[in-house]
C-alpha positions in Angstrom: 0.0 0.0 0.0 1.3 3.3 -1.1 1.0 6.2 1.0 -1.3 8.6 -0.2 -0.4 12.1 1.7 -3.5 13.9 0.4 -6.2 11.3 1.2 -5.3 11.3 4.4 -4.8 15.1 4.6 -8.5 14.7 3.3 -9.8 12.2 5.6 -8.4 13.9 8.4 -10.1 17.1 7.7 -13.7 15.4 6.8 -13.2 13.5 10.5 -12.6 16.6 12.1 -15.3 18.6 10.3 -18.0 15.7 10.6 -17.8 14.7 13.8 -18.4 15.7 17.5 -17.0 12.8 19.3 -16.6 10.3 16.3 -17.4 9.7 12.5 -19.3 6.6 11.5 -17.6 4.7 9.2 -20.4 4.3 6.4 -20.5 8.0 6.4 -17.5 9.2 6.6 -17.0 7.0 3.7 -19.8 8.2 1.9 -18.9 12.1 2.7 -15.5 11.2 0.9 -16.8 10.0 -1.9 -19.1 12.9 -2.7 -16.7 15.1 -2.4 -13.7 13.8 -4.3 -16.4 12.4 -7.1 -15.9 8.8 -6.8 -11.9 9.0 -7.0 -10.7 6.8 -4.3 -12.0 3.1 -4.3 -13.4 2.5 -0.6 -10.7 -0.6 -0.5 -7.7 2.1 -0.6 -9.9 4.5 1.4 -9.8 1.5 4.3 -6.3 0.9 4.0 -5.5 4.3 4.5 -7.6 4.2 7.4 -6.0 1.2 8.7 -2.6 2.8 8.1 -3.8 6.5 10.0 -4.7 4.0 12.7 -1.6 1.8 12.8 0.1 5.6 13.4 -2.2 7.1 16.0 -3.6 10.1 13.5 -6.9 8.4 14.1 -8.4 5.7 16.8 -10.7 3.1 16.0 -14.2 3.4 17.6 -16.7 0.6 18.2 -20.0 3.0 17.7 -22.8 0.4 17.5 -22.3 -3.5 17.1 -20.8 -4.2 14.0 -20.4 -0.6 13.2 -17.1 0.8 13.7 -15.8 4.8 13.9 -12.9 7.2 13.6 -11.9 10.3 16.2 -9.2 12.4 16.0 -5.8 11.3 17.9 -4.0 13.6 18.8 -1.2 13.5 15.9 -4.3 13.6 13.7 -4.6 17.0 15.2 -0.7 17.8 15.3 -1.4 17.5 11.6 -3.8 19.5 10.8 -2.1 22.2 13.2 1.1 22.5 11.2 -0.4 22.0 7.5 
C-alpha cells in the first residue's frame, strides 16, 4: 500500500469537520466519496484508514455492534495544526 499524503490530509479534515465525538464509518465513507467524485475506491480508502490508525492520526471506535468509527488522535490534530 502506497502512502497517499493527500487522502489522508482529506480524511483527516472530513473527520474533524463531521464529527463531535466520532465519525461513522459508512459516512465518513460516503462524505469522501461525494466530495472527491468517486476518486478513491473504498478498499484504498480503508487501507489508508488502517494505516492512520496503525500511526495514531486516528483511533478506531466501536460506535454500535458491527459498526465501527474514527476520532481524531492527537497526531491527527498535530497535523492538521502544522499543514
Amino acid at each position: 500500500m502506497a502512502r497517499n499524503e493527500f487522502l489522508i490530509f482529506r480524511i483527516l479534515q472530513l473527520i474533524k469537520r463531521l464529527s463531535t465525538q466520532f465519525v461513522e464509518e459508512r459516512r465518513l465513507l460516503r462524505e469522501l466519496e461525494r466530495e472527491s467524485g468517486g476518486e478513491y475506491t473504498t478498499e484504498t480508502v480503508l487501507e489508508q484508514l488502517d494505516y492512520m490508525g496503525r500511526t495514531g492520526l486516528i483511533r478506531s471506535v466501536q460506535a454500535a455492534r458491527n459498526q465501527r468509527g474514527y476520532a481524531l488522535d492527537w497526531a491527527g490534530y498535530d497535523y492538521l495544526d502544522a499543514a
